[in-house]
C-alpha positions, -999 to +999 in steps of 0.1 A: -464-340+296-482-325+269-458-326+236-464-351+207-433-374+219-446-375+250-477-387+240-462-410+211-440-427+237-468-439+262-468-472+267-449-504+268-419-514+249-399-546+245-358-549+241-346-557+205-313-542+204-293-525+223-255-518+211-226-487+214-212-473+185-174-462+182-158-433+166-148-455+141-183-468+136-174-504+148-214-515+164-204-535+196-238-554+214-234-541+244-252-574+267-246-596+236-266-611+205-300-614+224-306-593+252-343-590+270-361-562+283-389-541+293-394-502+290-423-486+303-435-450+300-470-435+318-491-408+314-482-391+347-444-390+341-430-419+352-407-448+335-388-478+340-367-497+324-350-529+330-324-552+299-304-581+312-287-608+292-304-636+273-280-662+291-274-649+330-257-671+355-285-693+375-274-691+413-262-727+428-289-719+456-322-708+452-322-677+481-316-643+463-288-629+487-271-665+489-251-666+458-214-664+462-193-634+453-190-647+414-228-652+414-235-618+426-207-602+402-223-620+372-257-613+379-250-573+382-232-572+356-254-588+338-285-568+349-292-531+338-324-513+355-334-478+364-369-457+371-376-424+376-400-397+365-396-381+323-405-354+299-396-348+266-396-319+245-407-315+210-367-318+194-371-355+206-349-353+233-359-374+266-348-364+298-353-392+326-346-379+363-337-410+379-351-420+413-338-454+419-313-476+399-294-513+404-262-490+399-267-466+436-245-443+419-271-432+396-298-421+420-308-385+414-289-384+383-304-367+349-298-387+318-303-369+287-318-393+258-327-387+220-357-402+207-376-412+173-401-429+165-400-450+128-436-474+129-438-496+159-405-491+170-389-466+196-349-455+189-329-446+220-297-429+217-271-413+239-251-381+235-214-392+230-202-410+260-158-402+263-142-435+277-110-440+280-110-458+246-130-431+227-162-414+224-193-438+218-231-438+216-254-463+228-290-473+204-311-486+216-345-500+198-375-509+214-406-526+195-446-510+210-463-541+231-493-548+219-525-557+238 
């Protein structure tokens, strides 16, 4: 925990973009125009990170687990959140061991990020994700909280 990304990432960061790329370089916004979001990163190694979209699906009723199967759909896939413990290294690449996630599947995995840091604001890339489409990248940028 003791690299200058590291200690240039501490803190807390709020959404303001988050979009794939494709091979052809078309930028696709990935939870639409104006998605919201937190990212947080301490100094003892651990993060979270939560992005939903701007305009999610209000439930008819107001009890969390008694929205129908549509409501329950909508509001995962509208919801994107993980948390785990990170280090980085001094190339600018983030590794984030992942603890606990909306998507189960992802507990225990190790998701490999790239990182800079240009002002205020925190880029987030992938490596090249293959789909069945194409290889694509997500970006994601992130703008420091202030007190």
């Amino acid at each position: 925990m003791e690299n200058s990304m590291t200690e240039k990432i501490i803190g807390t960061w709020k959404l303001e973009s988050w979009y794939y790329e494709d091979e052809n370089g078309q930028k696709i916004d990935y939870f639409g125009k104006s998605p919201e979001g937190i990212l947080i990163y301490d100094k003892v190694g651990y993060m979270s990170v939560h992005i939903m979209k701007h305009d999610r699906q209000l439930f008819q009723l107001n009890g969390m687990y008694e929205g129908s199967s549509e409501e329950l759909s909508s509001a995962f896939r509208s919801y994107f959140g993980y948390y785990g413990r990170y280090y980085s290294d001094e190339t600018g690449t983030l590794t984030h061991i992942v603890e606990g996630s909306a998507f189960p599947n992802w507990k225990g995995n190790i998701e490999k990020r790239y990182a800079k840091i240009e002002g205020d604001r925190l880029i987030i890339y992938t490596p090249p994700i293959e789909t069945e489409n194409g290889s694509i990248i997500f970006f994601i940028t992130w703008e420091r909280c202030k007190k």
